[in-house]
Structure formats: structure tokens, C-alpha cells
C-alpha positions as a Markdown table, in Angstrom:
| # | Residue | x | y | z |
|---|---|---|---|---|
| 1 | Unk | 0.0 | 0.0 | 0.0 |
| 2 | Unk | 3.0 | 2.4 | 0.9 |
| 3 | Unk | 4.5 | 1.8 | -2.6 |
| 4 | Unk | 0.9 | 2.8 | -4.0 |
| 5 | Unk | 0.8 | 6.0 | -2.4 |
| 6 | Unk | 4.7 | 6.9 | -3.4 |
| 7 | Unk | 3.7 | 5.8 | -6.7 |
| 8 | Unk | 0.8 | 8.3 | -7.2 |
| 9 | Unk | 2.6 | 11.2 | -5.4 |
| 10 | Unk | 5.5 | 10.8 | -8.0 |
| 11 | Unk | 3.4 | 10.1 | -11.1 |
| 12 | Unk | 1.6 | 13.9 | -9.6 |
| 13 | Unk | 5.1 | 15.4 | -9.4 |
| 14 | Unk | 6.2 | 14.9 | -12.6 |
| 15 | Unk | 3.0 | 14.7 | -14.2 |
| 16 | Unk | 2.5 | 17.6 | -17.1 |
| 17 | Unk | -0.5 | 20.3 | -16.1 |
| 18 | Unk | -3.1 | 20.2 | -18.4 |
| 19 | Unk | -3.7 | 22.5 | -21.5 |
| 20 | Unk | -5.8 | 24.7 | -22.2 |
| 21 | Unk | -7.9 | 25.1 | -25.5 |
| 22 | Unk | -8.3 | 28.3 | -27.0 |
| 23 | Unk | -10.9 | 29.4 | -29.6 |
| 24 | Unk | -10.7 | 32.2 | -32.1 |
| 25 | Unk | -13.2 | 33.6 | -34.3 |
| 26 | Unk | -13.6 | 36.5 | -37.2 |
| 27 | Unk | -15.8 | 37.3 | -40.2 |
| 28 | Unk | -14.9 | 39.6 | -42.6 |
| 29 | Unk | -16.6 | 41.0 | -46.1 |
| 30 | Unk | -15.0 | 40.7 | -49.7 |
| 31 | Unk | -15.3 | 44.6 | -49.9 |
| 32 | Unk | -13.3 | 45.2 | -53.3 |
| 33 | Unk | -12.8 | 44.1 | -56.6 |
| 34 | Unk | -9.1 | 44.6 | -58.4 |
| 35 | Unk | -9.9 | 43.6 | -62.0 |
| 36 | Unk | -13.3 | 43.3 | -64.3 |
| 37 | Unk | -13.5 | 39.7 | -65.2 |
| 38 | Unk | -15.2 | 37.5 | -63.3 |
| 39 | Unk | -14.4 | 34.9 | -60.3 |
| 40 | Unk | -15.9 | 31.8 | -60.6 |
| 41 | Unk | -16.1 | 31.5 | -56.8 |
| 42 | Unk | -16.0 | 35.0 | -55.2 |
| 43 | Unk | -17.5 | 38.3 | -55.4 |
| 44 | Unk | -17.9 | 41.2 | -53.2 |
| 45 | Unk | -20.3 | 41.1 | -50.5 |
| 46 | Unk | -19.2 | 37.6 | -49.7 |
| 47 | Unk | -18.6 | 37.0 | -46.0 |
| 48 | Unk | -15.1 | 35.2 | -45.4 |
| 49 | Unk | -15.1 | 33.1 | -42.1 |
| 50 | Unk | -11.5 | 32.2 | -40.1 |
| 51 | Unk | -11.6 | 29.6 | -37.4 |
| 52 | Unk | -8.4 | 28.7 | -35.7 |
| 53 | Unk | -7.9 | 26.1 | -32.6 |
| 54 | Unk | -4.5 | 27.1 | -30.2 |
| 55 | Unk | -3.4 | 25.7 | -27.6 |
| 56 | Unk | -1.1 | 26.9 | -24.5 |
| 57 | Unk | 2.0 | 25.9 | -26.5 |
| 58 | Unk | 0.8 | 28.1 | -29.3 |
| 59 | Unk | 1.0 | 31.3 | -27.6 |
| 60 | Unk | 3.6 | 33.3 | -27.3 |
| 61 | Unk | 4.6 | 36.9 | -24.9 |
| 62 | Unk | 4.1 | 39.9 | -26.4 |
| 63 | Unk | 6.6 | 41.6 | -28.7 |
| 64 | Unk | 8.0 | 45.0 | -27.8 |
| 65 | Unk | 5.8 | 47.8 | -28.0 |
| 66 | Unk | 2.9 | 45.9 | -29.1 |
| 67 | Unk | -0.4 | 45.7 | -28.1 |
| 68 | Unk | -1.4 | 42.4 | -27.9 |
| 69 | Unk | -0.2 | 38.7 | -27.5 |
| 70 | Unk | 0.7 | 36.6 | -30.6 |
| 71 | Unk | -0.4 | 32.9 | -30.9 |
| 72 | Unk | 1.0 | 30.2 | -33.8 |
| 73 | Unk | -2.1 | 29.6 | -35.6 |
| 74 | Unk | -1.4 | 26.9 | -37.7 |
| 75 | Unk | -4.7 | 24.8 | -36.9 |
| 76 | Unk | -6.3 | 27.7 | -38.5 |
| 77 | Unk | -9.6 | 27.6 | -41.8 |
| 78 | Unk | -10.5 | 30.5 | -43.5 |
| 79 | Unk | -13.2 | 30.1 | -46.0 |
| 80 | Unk | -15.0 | 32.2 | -49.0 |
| 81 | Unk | -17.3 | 31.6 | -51.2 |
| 82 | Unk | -16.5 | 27.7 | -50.8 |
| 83 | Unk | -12.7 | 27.8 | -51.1 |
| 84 | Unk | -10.0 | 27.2 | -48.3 |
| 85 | Unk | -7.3 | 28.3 | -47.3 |
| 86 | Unk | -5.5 | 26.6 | -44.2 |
| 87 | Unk | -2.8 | 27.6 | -41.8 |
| 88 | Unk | -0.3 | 24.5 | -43.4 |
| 89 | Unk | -0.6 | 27.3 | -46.7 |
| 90 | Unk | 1.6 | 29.4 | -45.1 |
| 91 | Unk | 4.4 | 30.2 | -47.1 |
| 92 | Unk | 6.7 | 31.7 | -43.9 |
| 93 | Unk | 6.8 | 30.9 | -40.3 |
| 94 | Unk | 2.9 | 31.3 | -39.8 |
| 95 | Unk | 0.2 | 32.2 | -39.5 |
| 96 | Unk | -0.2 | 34.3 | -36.4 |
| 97 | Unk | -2.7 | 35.5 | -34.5 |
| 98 | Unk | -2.4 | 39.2 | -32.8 |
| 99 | Unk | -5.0 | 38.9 | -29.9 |
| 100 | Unk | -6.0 | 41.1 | -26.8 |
| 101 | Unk | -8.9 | 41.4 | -24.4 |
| 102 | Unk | -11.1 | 38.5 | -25.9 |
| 103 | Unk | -10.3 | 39.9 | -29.3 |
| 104 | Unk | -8.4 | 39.1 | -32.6 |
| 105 | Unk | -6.0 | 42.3 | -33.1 |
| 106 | Unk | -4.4 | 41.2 | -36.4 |
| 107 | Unk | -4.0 | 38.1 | -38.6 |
| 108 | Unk | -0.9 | 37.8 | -39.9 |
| 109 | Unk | 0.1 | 35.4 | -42.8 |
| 110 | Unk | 0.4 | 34.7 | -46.8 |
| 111 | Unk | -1.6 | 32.1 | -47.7 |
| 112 | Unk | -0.7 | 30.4 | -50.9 |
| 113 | Unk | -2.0 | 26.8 | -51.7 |
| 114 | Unk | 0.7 | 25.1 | -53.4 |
| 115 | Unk | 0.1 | 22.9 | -56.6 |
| 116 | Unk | -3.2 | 23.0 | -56.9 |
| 117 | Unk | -6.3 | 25.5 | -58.0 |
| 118 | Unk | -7.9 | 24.9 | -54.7 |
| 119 | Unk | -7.6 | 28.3 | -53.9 |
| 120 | Unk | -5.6 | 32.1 | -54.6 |
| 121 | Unk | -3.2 | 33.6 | -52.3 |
| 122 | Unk | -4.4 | 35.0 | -48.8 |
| 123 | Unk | -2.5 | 38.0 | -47.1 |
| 124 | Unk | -2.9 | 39.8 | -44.2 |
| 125 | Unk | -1.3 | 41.3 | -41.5 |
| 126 | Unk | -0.4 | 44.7 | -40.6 |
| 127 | Unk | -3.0 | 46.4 | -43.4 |
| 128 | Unk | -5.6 | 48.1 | -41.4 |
| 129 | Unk | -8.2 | 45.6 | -40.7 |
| 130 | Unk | -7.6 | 44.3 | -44.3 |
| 131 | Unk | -6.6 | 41.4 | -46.2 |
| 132 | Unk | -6.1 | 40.3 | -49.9 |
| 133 | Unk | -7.4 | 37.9 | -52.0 |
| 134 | Unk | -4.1 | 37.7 | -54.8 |
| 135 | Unk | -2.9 | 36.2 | -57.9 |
| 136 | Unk | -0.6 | 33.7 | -56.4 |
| 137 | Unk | -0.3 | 31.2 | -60.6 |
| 138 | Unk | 3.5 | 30.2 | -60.6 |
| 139 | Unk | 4.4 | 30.8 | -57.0 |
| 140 | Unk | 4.3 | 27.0 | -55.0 |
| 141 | Unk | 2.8 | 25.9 | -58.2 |
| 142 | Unk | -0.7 | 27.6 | -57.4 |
| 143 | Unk | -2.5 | 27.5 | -60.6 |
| 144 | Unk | -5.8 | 29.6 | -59.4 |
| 145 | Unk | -6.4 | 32.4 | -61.3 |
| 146 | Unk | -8.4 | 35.3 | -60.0 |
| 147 | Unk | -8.8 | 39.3 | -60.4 |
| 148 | Unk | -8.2 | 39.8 | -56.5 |
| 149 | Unk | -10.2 | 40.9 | -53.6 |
| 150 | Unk | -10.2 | 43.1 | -50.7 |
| 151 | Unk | -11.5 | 41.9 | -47.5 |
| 152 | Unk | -12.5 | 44.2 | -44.8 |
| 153 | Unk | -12.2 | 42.1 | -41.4 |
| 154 | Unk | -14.6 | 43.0 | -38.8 |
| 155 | Unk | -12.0 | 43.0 | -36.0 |
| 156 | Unk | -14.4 | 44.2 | -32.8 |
| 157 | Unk | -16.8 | 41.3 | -33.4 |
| 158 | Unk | -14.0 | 38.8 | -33.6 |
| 159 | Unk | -13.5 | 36.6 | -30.6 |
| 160 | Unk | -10.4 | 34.9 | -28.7 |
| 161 | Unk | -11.5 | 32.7 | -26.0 |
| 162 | Unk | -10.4 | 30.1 | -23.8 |
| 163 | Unk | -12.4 | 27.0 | -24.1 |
| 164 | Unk | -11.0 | 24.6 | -21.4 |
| 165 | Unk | -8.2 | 22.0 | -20.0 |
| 166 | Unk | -8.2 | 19.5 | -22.5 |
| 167 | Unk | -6.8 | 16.1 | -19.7 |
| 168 | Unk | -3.1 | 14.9 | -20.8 |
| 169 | Unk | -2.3 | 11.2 | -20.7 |
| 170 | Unk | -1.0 | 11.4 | -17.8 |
| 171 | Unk | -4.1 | 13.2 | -15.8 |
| 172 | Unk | -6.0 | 9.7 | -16.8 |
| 173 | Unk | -3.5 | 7.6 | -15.7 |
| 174 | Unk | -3.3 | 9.0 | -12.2 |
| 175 | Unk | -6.9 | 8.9 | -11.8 |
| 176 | Unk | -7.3 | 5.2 | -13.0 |
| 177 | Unk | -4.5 | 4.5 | -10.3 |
| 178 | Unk | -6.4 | 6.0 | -8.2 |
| 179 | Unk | -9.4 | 3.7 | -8.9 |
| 180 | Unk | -7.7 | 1.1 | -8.6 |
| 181 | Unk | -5.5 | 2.1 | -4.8 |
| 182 | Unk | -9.0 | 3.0 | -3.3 |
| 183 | Unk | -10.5 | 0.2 | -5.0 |
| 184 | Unk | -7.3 | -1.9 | -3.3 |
| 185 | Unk | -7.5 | -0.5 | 0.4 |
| 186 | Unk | -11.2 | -1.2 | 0.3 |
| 187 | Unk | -11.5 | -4.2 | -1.0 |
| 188 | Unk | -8.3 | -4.9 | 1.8 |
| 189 | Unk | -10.6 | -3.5 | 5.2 |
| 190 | Unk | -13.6 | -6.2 | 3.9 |
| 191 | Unk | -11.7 | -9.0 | 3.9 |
| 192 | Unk | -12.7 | -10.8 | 7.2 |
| 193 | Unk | -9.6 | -11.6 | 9.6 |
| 194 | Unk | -9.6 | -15.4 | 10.2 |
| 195 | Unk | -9.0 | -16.4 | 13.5 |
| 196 | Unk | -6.9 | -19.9 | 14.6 |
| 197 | Unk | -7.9 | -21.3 | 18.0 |
């Protein structure tokens, strides 16, 4: 029983803490058209939707002199009018997040699709409140063509929020051993004591 109990006290010593899942949200309008001809997918007025799941060990401290926190956002979706773009599409180290206060600050990233016509190139970051729907044939072998967009972001209606502890492996194994010591130690005190006359 003593081995039990300095069993569970060092699996809790060295077990991890749990972490925490983090939910961001923004909308944003297609607000602009660059060229005349025609998009087979997207025109403006279309709403553009970005998801993105973090976790603690996407976010990062803040950088000097800015406002907000930054968080690694590659489990991040942004769709339009039926097309995708994904945070693996990332041609640089992103895509991040700028977030404060329960809000998305900034999104910053450049979005390309590689070797397919999935989708155009995506950038944003540092324009405003704005991103761009681009041109992106010969770069990564993206092959969509399109006459580009504006998108306006609607920043204040955006949304960064913390979900929850998501348990780690090692949260469930304490607790099953647990189980099983109390399950031990009573079992143990039921056991009658047989007595030799």
C-alpha cells in the first residue's frame, strides 16, 4: 500500500499540467474588386469566415511595444465563397494571431496553396483591418487564377476565448490508479480476519 501512495505522489510530481484550449473567431466582407472579369467562386459582398484552434504551447509573450499577444495559428480555416485556405498554406513561419482582451487584433500570414487551383493567395497582416485575395499562378505551383479581392475584417466582433483543459495522458492515468488504490484499500478493510484457536 506504501508503494501505491509513493507511486501516485511521483506520477503527480512529474505529471505535465493540463492545456488549455483556445478558440478564435472572425468574419470579414470581400469589400473590393481589383480587375473586371469575373471569379468563378467570389465576389464582393461575400462573407469570409476564419476559425483557428490554439493551444497553450501556441502562444507566445508579447513583442516589444505591441499591443497584444501573438499565438502560432497553424490549426487555422479561412473560408470564402466555398474555397480554403489553411494555416499549413503558409508560405513563412505562420500564421499568427495578434490577440487582446477576448479579441483578434491582427492576422498575420500569406496564404498560398501550393500545386493546386484549390484556392488564390491570402494575405494579411499589418493592413488596417484588411486582407487580400491575390494572384498567387507560378508561385508554389498555385495554378488559381483570379482578379483579387479586398477583405475588410470585422475586427471588434471577432472573438479569442479560452475553451478549457483539454486532460493529458498522464491526468487519466493518475486517476485510474487511483481507482484502482481505493479500489485496493477497500477491498483490503472487507476482507474478514480469520482467526486460529
Amino acid at each position: 500500500m506504501r508503494f501505491a501512495v509513493a507511486l501516485l505522489v511521483g506520477m503527480l510530481a512529474v505529471m505535465p499540467a493540463n492545456a488549455a484550449t483556445y478558440l478564435a473567431k472572425m468574419r470579414g466582407t470581400i469589400t473590393s474588386q481589383w480587375s473586371s472579369f469575373d471569379d468563378p467562386h467570389l465576389k464582393v459582398g461575400d462573407h469570409v469566415f476564419l476559425t483557428a484552434t490554439l493551444t497553450d504551447d501556441d502562444l507566445y509573450a508579447p513583442w516589444y511595444f505591441d499591443p497584444g499577444q501573438y499565438a502560432h495559428a497553424s490549426n487555422l480555416t479561412i473560408t470564402a465563397g466555398g474555397l480554403h485556405w489553411y494555416g499549413g498554406d503558409d508560405i513563412l513561419d505562420g500564421p499568427w494571431l495578434v490577440y487582446g482582451k477576448g479579441k483578434i487584433l491582427d492576422l498575420l500570414t500569406d496564404l498560398i496553396p501550393g500545386d493546386t487551383d484549390r484556392a488564390p493567395g491570402l494575405i494579411s497582416g499589418n493592413l488596417n483591418g484588411h486582407a487580400a485575395i491575390y494572384d498567387a499562378r507560378d508561385y508554389y505551383g498555385n495554378q488559381y487564377e483570379t482578379p483579387g479581392f479586398t477583405i475588410t475584417w470585422n475586427l471588434k466582433g471577432s472573438s479569442f476565448r479560452k475553451l478549457g483543459a483539454v486532460p493529458e495522458p498522464a491526468s487519466w492515468a493518475l486517476m485510474l490508479a487511483g481507482f484502482g488504490v481505493t479500489g485496493a484499500a477497500l477491498r483490503r478493510r472487507r476482507l474478514p480476519s480469520i482467526q486460529i484457536a
